[in-house]
C-alpha positions in Angstrom: 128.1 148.6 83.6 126.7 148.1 87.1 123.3 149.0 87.7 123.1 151.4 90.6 120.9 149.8 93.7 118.4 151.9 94.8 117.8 154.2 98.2 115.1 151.3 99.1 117.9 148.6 98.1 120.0 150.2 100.0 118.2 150.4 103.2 117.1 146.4 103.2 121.0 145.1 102.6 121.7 147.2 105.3 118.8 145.8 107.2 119.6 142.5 106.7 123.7 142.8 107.3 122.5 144.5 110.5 119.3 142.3 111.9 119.8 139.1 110.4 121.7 137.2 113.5 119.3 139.0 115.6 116.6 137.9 114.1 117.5 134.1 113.7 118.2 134.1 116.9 114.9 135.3 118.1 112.9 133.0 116.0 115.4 130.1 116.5 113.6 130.4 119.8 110.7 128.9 118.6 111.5 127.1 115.9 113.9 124.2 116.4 114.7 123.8 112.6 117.5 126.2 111.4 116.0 125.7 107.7 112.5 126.9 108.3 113.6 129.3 110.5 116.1 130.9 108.1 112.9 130.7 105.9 110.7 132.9 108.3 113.8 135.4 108.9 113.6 135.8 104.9 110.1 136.0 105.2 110.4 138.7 108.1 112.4 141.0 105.7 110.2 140.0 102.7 107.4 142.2 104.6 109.2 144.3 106.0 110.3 145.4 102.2 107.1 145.6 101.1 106.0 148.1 103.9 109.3 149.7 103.4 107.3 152.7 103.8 106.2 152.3 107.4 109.8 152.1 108.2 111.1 154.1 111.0 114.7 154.4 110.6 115.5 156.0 114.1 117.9 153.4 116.1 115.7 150.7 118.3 112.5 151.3 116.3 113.9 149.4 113.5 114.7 145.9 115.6 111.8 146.5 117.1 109.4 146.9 114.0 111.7 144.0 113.0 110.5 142.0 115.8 107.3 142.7 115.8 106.9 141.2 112.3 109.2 138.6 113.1 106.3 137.3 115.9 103.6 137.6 113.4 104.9 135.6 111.0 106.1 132.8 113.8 102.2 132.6 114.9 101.2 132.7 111.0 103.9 129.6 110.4 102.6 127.7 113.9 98.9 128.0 113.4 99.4 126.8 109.7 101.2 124.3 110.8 98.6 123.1 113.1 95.7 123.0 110.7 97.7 120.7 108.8 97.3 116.8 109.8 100.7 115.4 111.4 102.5 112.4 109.9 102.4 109.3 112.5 105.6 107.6 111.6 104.6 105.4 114.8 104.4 101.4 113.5 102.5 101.0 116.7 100.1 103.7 116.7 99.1 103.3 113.0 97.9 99.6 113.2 96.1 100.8 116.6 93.8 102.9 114.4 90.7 101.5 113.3 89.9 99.9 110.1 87.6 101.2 107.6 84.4 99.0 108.4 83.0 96.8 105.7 79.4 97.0 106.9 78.1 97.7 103.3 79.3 95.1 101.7 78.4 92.3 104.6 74.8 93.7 104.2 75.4 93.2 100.4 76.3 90.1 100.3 73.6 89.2 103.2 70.6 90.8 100.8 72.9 88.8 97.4 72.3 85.2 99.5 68.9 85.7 100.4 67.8 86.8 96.3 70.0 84.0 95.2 68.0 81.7 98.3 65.0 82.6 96.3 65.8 80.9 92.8 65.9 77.6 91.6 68.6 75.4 92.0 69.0 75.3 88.0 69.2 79.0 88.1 71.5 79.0 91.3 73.9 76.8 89.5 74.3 78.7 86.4 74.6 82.5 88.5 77.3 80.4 90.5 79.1 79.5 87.3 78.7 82.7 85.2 79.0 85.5 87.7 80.7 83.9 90.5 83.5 81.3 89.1 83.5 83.4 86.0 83.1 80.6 83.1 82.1 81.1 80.0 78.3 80.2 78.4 80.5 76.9 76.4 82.3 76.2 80.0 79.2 76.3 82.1 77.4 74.2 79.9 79.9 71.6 80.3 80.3 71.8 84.0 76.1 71.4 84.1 76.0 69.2 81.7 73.4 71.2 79.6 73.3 72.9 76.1 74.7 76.2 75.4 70.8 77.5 74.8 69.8 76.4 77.8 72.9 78.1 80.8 71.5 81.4 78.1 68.0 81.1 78.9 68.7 80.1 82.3 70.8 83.1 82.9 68.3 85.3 81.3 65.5 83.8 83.9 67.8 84.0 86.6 69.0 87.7 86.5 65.2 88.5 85.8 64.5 86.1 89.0 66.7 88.3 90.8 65.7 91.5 89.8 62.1 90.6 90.7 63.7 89.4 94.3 65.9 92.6 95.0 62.3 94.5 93.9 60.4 92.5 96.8 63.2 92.9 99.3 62.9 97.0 98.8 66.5 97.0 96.8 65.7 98.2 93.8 62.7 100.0 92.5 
């Protein structure tokens, strides 16, 4: 059995047999895509069936009332559409951009030198190897040419060292 449509129903089929070119057209006028624009006629009717009530059925007042929320929601879809950032699918103006600076980590590494400037050359070497190559306590101690103990103590002097150093420069606290 086929459920009956009601009065309301009723009224938007007809509105949309009977306003639907005319309302493409009219925002095809400011839209240049037929898919979004089919999207904001359906979006037109959409509000006009939820004020179904404000409806004035008399000939001419309906296209106009049509129209009227056809405008609004073209201005609600363009100035959405400008708070969103546009894609640059420009090659030549996306390498013009700048580049994230690096400033932080030059002045890093400037403030790392200067600690490391500040330690022996024992404890240079063994920072160098551990941190900086990244070789093991048994590997470092063959590179240096020292016991095992000794690149551990050293280490343990040396990050100490530079903890004092960072502390002098104003790094750390």
């Amino acid at each position: 059995m086929k459920k009956r449509a009601t009065p309301d129903e009723e009224l938007m089929t007809a509105l949309y047999t009977e306003h639907y070119a005319v309302l493409l057209s009219f925002i095809s006028r400011y839209v240049h895509d037929r898919h979004k624009a089919e999207d904001l006629v359906q979006e037109t009717l959409l509000r006009a069936w939820k004020h179904i009530d404000h409806l004035d059925t008399e000939p001419g007042r309906t296209r106009s009332y049509l129209l009227t929320i056809a405008r609004n929601v073209v201005t609600n879809a363009w100035r959405a559409e400008q708070r969103r950032p546009h894609l640059v699918a420009d090659e030549a103006a996306v390498n013009a951009m700048p580049s994230a600076d690096n400033v932080d980590q030059m002045v890093e590494g400037w403030l790392v030198a200067e600690a490391l400037q500040r330690l022996s050359a024992e404890h240079q070497a063994v920072v160098r190897a551990m941190y900086y190559e990244g070789q093991s306590v048994a590997d470092a101690a063959r590179k240096l040419a020292v016991p095992e103990g000794t690149v551990k103590s050293r280490a343990y002097y040396a990050v100490r060292a530079l903890r004092t150093a960072f502390e002098e420069m104003g790094v750390l606290r």
